[in-house]
PDB file of N, CA, C and O in Angstrom:
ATOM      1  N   UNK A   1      22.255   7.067  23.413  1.00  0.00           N
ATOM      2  CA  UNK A   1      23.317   7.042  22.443  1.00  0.00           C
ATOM      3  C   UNK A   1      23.449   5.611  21.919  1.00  0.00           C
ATOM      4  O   UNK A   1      23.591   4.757  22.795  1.00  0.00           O
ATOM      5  N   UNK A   2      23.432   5.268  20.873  1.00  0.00           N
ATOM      6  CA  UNK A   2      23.693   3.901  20.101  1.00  0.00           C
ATOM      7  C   UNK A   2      24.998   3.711  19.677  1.00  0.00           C
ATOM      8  O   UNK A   2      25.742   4.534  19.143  1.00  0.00           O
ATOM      9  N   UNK A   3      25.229   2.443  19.988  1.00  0.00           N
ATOM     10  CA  UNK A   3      26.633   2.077  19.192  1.00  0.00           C
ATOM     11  C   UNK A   3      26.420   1.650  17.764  1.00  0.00           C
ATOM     12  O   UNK A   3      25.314   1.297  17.356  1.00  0.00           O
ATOM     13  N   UNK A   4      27.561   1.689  16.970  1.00  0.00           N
ATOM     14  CA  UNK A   4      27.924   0.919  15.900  1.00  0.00           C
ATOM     15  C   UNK A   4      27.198  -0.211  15.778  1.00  0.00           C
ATOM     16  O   UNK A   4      26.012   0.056  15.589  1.00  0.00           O
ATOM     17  N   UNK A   5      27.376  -1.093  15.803  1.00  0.00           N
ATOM     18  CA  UNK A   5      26.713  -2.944  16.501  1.00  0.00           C
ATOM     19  C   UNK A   5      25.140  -2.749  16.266  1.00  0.00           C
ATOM     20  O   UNK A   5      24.502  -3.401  15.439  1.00  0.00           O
ATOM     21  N   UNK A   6      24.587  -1.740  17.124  1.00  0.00           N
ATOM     22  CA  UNK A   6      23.370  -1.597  17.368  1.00  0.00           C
ATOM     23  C   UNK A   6      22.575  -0.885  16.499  1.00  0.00           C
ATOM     24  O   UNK A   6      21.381  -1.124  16.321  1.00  0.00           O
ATOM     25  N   UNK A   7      23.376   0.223  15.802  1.00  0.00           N
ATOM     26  CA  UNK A   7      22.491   0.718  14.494  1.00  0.00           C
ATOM     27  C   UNK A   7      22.411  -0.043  13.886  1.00  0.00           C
ATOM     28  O   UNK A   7      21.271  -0.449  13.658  1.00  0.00           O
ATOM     29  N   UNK A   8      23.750  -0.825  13.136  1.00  0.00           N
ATOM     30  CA  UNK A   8      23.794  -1.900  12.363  1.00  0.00           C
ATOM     31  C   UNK A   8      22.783  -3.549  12.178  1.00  0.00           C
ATOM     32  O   UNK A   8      22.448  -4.132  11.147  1.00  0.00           O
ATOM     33  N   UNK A   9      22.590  -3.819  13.287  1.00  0.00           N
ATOM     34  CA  UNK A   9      21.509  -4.660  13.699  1.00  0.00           C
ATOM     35  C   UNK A   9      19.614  -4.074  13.117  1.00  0.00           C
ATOM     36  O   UNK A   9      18.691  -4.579  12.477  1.00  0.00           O
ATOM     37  N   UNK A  10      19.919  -2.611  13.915  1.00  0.00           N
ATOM     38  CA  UNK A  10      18.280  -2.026  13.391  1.00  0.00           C
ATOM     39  C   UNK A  10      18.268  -1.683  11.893  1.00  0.00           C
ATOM     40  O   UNK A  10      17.169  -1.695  11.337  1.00  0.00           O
ATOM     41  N   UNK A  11      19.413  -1.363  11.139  1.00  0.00           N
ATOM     42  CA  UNK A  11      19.244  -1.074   9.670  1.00  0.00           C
ATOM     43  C   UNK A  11      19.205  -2.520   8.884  1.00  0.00           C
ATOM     44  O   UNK A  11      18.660  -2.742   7.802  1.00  0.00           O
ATOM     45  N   UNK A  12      19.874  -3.376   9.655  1.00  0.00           N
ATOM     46  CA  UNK A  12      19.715  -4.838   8.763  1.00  0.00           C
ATOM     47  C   UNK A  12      18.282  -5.354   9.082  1.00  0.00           C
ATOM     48  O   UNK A  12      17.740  -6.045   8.220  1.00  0.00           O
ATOM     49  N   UNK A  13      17.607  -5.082  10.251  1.00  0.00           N
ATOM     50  CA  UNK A  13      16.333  -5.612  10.701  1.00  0.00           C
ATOM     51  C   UNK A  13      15.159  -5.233   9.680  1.00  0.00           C
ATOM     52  O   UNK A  13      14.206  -5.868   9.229  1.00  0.00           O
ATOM     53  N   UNK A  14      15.627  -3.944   9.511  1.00  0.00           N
ATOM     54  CA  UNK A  14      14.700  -2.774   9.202  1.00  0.00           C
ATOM     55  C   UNK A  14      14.475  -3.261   7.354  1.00  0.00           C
ATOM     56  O   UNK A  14      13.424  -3.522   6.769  1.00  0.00           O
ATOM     57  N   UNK A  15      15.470  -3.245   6.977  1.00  0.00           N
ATOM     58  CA  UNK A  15      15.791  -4.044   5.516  1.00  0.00           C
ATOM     59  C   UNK A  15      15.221  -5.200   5.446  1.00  0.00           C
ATOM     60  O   UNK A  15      14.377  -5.510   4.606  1.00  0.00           O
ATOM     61  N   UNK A  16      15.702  -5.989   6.431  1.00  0.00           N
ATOM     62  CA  UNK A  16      15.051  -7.472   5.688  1.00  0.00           C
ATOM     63  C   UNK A  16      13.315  -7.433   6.302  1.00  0.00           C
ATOM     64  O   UNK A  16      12.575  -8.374   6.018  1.00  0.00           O
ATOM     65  N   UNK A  17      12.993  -6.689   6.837  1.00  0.00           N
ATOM     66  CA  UNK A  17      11.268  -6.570   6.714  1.00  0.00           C
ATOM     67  C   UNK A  17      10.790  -5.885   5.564  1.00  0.00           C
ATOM     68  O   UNK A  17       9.966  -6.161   4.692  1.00  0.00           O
ATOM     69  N   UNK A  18      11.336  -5.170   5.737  1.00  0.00           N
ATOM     70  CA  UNK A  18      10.700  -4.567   3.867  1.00  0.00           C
ATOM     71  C   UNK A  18      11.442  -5.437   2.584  1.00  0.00           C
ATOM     72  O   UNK A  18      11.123  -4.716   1.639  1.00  0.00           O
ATOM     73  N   UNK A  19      12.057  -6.300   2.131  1.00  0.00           N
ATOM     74  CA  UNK A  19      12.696  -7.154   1.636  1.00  0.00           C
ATOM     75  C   UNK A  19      11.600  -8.201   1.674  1.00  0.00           C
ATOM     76  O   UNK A  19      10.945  -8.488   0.672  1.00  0.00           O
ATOM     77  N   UNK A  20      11.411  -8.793   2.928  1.00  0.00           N
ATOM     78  CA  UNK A  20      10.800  -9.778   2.948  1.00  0.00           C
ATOM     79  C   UNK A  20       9.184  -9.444   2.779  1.00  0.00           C
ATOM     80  O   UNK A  20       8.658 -10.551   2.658  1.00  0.00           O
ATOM     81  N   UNK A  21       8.014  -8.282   2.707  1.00  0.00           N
ATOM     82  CA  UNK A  21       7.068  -8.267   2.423  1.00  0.00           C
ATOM     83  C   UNK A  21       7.120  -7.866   1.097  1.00  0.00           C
ATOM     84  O   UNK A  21       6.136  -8.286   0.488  1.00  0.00           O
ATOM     85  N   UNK A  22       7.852  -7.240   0.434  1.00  0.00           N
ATOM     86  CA  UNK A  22       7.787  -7.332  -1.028  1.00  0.00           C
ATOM     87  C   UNK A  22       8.032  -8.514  -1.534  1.00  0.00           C
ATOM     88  O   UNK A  22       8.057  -8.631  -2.759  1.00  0.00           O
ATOM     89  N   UNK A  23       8.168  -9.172  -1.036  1.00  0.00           N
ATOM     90  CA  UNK A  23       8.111 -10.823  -1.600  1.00  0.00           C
ATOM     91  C   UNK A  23       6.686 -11.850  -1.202  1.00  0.00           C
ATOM     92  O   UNK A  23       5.962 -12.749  -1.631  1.00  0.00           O
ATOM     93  N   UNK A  24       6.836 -11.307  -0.516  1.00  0.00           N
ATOM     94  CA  UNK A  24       4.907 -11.457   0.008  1.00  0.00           C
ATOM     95  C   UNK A  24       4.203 -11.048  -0.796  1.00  0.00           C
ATOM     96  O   UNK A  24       3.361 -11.747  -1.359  1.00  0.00           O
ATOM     97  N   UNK A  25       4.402  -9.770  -1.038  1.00  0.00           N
ATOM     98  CA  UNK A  25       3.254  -8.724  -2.311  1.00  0.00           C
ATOM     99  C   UNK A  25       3.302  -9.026  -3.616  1.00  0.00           C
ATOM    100  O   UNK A  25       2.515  -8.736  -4.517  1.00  0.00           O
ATOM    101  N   UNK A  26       4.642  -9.845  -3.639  1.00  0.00           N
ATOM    102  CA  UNK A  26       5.062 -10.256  -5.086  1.00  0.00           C
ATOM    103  C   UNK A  26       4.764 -11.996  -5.638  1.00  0.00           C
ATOM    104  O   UNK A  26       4.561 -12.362  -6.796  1.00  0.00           O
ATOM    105  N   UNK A  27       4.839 -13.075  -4.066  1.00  0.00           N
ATOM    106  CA  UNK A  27       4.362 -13.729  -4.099  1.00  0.00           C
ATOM    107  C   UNK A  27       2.325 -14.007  -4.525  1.00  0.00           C
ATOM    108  O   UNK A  27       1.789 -14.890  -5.196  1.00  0.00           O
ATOM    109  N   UNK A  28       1.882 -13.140  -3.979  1.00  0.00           N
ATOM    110  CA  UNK A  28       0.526 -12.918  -3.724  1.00  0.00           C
ATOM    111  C   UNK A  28      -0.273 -12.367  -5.315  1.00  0.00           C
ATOM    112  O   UNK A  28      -1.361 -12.801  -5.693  1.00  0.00           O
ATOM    113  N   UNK A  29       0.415 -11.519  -5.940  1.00  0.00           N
ATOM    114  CA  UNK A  29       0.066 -10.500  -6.961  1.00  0.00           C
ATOM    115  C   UNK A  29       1.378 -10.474  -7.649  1.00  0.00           C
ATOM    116  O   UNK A  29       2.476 -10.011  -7.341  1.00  0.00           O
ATOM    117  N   UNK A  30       0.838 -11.230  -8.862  1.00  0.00           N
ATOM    118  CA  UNK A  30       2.261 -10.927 -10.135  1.00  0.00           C
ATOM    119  C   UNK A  30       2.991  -9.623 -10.987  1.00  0.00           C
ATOM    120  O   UNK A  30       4.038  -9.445 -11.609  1.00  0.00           O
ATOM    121  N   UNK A  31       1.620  -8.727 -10.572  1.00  0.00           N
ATOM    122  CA  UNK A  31       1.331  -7.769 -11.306  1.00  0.00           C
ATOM    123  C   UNK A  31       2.140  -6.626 -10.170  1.00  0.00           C
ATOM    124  O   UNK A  31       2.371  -5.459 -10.487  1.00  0.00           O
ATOM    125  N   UNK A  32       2.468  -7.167  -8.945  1.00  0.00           N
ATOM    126  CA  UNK A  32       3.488  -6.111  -7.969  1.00  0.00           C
ATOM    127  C   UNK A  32       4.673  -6.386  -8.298  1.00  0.00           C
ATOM    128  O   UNK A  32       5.531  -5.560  -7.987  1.00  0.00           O
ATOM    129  N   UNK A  33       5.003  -7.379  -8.882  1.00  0.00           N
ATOM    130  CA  UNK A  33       6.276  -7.551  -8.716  1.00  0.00           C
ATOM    131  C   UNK A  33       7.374  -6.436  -9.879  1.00  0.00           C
ATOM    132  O   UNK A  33       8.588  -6.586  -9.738  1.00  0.00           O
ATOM    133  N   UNK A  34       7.108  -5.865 -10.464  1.00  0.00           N
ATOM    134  CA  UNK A  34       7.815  -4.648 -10.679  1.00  0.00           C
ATOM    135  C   UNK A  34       8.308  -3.552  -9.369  1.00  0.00           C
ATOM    136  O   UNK A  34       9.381  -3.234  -8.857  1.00  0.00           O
ATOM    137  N   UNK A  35       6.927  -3.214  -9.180  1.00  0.00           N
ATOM    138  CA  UNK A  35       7.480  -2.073  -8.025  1.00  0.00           C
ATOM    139  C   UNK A  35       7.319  -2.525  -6.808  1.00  0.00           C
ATOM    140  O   UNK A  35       7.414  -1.709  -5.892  1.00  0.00           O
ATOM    141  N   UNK A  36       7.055  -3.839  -6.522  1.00  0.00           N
ATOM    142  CA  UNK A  36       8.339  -4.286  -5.414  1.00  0.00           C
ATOM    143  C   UNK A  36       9.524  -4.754  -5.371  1.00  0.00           C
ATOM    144  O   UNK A  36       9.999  -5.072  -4.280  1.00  0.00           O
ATOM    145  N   UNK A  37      10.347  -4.916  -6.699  1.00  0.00           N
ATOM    146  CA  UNK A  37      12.004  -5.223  -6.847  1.00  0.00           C
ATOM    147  C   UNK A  37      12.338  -3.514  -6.751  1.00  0.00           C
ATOM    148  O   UNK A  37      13.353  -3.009  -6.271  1.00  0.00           O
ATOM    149  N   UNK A  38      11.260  -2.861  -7.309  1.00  0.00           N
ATOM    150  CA  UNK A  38      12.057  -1.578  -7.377  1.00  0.00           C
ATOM    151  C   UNK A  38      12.723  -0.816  -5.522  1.00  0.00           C
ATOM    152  O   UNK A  38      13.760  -0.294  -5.115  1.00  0.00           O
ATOM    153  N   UNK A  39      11.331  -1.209  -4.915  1.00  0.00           N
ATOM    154  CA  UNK A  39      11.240  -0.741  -3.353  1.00  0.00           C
ATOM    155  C   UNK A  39      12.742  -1.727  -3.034  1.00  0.00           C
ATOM    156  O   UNK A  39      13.855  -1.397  -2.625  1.00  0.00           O
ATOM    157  N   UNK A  40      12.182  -2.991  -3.420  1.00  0.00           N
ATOM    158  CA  UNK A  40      14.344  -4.108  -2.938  1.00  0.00           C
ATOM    159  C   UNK A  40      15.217  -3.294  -2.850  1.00  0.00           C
ATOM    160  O   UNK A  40      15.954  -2.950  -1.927  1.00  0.00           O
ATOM    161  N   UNK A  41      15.004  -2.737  -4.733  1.00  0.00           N
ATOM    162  CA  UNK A  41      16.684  -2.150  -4.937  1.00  0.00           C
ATOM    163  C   UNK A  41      17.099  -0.316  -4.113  1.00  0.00           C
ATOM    164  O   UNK A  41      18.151   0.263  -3.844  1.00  0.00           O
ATOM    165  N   UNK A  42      15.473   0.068  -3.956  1.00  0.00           N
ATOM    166  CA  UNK A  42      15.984   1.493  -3.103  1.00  0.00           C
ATOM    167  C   UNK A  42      16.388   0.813  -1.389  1.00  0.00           C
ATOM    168  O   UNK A  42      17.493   1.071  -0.911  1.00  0.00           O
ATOM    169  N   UNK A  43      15.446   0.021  -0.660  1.00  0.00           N
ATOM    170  CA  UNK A  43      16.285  -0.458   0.289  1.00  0.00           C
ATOM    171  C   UNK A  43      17.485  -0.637   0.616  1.00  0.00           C
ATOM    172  O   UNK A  43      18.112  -0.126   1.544  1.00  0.00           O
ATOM    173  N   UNK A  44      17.925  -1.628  -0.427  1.00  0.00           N
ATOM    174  CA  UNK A  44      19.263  -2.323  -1.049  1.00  0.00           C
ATOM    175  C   UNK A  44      20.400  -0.776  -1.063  1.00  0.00           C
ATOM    176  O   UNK A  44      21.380  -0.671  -0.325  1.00  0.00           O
ATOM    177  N   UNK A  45      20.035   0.097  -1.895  1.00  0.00           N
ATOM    178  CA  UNK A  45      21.167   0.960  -2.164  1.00  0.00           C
ATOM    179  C   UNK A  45      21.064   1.997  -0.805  1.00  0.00           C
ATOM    180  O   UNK A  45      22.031   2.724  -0.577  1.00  0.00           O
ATOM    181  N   UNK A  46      19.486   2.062   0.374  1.00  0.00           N
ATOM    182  CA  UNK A  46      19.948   3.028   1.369  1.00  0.00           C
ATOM    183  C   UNK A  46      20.779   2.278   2.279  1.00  0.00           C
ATOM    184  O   UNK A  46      21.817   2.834   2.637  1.00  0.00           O
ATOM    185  N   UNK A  47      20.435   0.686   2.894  1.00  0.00           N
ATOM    186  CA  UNK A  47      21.481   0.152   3.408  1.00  0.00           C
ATOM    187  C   UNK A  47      22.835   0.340   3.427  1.00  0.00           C
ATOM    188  O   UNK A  47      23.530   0.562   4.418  1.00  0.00           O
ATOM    189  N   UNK A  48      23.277   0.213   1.959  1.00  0.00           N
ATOM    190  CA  UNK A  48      24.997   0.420   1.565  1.00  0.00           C
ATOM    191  C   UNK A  48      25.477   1.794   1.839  1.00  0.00           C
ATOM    192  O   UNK A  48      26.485   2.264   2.368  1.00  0.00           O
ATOM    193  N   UNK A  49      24.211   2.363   1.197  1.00  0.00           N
ATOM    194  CA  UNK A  49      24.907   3.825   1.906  1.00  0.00           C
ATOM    195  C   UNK A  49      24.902   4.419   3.180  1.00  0.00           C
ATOM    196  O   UNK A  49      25.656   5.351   3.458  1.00  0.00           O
ATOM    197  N   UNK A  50      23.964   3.855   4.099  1.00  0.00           N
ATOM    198  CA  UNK A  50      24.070   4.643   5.099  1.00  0.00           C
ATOM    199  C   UNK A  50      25.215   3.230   6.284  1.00  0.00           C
ATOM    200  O   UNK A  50      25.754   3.473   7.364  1.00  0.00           O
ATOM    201  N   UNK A  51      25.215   2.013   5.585  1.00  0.00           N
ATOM    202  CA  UNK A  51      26.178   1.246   6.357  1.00  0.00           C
ATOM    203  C   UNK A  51      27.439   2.006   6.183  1.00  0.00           C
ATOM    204  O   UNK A  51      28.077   2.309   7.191  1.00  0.00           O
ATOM    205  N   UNK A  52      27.812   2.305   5.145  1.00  0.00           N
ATOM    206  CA  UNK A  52      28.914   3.423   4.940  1.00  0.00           C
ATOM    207  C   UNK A  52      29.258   4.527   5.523  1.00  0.00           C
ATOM    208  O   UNK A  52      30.368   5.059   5.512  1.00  0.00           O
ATOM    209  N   UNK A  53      28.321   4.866   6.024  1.00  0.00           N
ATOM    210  CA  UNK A  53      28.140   6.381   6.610  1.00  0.00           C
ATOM    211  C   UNK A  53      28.466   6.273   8.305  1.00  0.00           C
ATOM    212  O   UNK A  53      28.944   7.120   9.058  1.00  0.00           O
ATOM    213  N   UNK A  54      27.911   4.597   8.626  1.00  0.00           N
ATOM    214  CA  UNK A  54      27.857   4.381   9.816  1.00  0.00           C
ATOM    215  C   UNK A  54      29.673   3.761  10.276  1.00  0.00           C
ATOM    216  O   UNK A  54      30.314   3.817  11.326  1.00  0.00           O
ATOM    217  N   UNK A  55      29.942   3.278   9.078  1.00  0.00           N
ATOM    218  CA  UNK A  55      31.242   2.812   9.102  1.00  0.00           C
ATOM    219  C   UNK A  55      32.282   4.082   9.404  1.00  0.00           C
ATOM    220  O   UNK A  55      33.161   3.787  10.214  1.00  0.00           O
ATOM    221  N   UNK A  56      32.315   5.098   9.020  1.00  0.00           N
ATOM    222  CA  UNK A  56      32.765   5.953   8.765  1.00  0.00           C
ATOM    223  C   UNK A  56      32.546   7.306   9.245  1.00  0.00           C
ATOM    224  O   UNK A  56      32.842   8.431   8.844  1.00  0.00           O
ATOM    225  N   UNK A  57      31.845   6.753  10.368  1.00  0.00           N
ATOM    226  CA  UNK A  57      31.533   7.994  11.450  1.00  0.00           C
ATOM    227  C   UNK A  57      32.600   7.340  12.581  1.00  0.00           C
ATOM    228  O   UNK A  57      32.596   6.182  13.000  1.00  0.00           O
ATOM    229  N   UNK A  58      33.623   8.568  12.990  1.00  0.00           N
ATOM    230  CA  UNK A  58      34.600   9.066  14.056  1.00  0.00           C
ATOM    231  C   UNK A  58      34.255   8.990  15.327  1.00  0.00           C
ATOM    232  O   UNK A  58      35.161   8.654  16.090  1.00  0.00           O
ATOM    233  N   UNK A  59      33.112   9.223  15.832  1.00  0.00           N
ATOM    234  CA  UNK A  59      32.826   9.186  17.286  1.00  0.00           C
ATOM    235  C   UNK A  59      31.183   9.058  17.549  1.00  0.00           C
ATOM    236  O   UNK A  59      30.208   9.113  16.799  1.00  0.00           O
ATOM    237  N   UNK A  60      31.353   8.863  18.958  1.00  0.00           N
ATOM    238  CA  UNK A  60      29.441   8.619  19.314  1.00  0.00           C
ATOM    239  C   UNK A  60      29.094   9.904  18.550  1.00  0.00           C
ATOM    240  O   UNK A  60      28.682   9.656  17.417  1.00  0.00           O
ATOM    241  N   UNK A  61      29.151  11.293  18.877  1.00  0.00           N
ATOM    242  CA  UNK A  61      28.782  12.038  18.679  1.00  0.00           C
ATOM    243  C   UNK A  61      27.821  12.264  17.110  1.00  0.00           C
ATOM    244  O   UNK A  61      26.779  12.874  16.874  1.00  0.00           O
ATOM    245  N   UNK A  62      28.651  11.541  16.344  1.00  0.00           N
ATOM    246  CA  UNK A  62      28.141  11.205  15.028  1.00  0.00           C
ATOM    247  C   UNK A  62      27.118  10.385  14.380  1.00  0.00           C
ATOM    248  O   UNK A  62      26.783  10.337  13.197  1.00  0.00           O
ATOM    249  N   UNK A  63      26.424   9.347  16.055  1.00  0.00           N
ATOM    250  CA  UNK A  63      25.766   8.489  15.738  1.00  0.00           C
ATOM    251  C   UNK A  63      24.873   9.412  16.092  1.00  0.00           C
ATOM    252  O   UNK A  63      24.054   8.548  16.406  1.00  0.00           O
ATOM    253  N   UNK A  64      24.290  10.431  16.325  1.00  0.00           N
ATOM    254  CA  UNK A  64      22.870  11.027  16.849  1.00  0.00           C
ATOM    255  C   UNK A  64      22.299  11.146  16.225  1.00  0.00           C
ATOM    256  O   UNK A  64      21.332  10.751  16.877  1.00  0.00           O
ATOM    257  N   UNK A  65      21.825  11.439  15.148  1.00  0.00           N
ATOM    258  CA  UNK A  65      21.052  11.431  14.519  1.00  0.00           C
ATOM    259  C   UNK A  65      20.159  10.048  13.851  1.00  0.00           C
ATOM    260  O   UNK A  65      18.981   9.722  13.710  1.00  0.00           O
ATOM    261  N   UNK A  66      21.724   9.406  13.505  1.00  0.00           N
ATOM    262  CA  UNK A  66      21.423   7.977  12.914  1.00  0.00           C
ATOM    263  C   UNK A  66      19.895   7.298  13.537  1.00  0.00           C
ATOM    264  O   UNK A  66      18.870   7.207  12.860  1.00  0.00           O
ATOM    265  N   UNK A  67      19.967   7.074  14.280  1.00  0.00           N
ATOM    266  CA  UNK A  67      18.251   6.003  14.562  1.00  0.00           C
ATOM    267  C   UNK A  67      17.219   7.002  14.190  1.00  0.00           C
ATOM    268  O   UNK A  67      16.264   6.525  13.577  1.00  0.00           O
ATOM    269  N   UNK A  68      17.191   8.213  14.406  1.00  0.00           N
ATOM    270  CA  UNK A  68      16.106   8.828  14.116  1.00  0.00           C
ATOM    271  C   UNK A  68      16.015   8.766  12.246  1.00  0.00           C
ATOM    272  O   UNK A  68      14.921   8.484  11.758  1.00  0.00           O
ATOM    273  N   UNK A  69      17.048   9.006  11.435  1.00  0.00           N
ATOM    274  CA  UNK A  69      16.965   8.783   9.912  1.00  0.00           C
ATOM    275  C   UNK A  69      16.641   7.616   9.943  1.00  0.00           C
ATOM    276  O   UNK A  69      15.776   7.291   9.129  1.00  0.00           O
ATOM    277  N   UNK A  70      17.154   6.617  10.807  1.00  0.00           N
ATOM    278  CA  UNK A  70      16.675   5.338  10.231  1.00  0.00           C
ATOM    279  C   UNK A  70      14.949   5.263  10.396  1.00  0.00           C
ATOM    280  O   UNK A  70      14.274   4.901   9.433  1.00  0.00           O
ATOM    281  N   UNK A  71      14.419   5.573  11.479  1.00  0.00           N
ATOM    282  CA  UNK A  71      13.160   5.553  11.861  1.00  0.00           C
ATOM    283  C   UNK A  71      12.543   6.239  10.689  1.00  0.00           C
ATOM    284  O   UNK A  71      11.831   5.506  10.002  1.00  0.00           O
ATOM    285  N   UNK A  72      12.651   7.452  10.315  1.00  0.00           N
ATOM    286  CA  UNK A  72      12.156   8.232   9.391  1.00  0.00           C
ATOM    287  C   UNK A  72      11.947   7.362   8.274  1.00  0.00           C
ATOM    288  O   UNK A  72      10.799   6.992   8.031  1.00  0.00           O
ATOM    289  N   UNK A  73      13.011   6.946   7.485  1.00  0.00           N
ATOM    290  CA  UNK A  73      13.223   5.981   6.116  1.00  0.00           C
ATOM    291  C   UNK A  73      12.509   4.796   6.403  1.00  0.00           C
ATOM    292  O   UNK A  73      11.599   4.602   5.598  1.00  0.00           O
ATOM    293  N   UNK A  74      12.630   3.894   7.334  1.00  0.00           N
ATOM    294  CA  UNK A  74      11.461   3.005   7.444  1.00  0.00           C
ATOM    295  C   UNK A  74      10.247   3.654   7.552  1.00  0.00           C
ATOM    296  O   UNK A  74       9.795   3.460   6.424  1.00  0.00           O
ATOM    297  N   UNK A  75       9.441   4.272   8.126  1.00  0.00           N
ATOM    298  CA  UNK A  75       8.487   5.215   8.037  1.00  0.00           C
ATOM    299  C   UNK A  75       7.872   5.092   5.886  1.00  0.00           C
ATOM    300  O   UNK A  75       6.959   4.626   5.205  1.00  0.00           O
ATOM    301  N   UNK A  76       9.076   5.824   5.741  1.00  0.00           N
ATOM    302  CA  UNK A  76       8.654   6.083   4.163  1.00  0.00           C
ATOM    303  C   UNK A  76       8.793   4.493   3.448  1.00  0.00           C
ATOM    304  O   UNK A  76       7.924   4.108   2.666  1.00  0.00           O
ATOM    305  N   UNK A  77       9.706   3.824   3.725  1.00  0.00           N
ATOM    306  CA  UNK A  77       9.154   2.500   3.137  1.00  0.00           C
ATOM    307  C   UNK A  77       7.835   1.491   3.242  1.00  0.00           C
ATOM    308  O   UNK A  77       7.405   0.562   2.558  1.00  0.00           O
ATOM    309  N   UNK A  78       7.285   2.388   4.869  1.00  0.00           N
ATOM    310  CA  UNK A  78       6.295   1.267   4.749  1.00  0.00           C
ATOM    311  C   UNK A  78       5.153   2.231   4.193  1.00  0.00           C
ATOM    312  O   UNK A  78       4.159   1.739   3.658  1.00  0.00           O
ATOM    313  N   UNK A  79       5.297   3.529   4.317  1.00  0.00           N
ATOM    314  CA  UNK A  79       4.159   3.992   3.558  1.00  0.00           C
ATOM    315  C   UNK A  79       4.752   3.532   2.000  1.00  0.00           C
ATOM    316  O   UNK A  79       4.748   2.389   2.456  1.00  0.00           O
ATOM    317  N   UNK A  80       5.099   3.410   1.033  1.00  0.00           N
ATOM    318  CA  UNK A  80       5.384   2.740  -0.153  1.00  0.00           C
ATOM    319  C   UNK A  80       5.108   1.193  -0.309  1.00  0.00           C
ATOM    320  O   UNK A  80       4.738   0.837  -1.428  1.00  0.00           O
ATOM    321  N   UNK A  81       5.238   0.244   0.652  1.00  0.00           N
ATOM    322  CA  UNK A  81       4.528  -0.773   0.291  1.00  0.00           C
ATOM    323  C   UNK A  81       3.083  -0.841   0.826  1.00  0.00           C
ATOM    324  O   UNK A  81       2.374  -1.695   0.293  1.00  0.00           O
ATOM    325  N   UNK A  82       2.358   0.154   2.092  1.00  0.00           N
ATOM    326  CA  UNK A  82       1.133   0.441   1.849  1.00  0.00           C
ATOM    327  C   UNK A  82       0.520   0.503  -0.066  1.00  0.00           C
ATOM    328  O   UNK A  82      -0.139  -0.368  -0.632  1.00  0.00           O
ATOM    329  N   UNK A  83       0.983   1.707  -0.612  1.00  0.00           N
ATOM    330  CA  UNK A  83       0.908   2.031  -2.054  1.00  0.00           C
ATOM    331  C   UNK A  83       0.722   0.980  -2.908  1.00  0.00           C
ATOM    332  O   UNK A  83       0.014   1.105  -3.907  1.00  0.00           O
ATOM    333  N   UNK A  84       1.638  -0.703  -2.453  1.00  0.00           N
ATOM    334  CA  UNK A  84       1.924  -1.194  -3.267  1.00  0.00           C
ATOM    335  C   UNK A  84       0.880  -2.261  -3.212  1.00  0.00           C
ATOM    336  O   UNK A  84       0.491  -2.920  -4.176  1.00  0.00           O
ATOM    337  N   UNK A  85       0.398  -2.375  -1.757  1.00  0.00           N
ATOM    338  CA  UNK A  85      -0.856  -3.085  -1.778  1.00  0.00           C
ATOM    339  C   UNK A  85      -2.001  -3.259  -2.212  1.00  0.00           C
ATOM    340  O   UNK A  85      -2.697  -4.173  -1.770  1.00  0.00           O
TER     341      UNK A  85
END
C-alpha cells in the first residue's frame, strides 16, 4: 500500500525523466524538438491531473491502483520517446 508522499515522489520522478530526455532529444536533433515539447506538455498535463486525483483521494483504499497507472503511463511515455529517437 503507498502513501500520499510516496506516489507523489514516483510521479514527480517519473516526470522529470521524461522532461529531462526530451531535452536531450531536443538538445541533440533540432528537428525533435516539436514532438518533444509536445511529449513535455502531455507529461505536464498527466502530472496535474493525476496529482489531483491523488490529492483528493479519501483513504488508502483509493491509492491501489495508483502505482500501477503510474507504471503503465511511464511505460507509454517511454515507448513515445523511443518513437522520437
Amino acid at each position: 500500500m503507498s502513501s500520499r508522499r510516496i506516489l507523489k515522489k514516483n510521479l514527480n520522478a517519473m516526470v522529470f525523466d521524461i522532461v529531462e530526455e526530451c531535452y536531450t532529444a531536443s538538445l541533440i536533433d533540432d528537428k525533435k524538438v516539436a514532438k518533444a515539447n509536445t511529449i513535455i506538455d502531455e507529461a505536464a498535463d498527466f502530472q496535474d491531473n493525476f496529482l489531483s486525483r491523488i490529492n483528493s483521494a479519501k483513504s488508502k483504499a483509493d491509492f491501489k491502483g495508483f502505482s500501477a497507472e503510474i507504471e503503465t503511463k511511464a511505460i507509454d511515455f517511454v515507448e513515445k520517446l523511443n518513437k522520437l529517437g
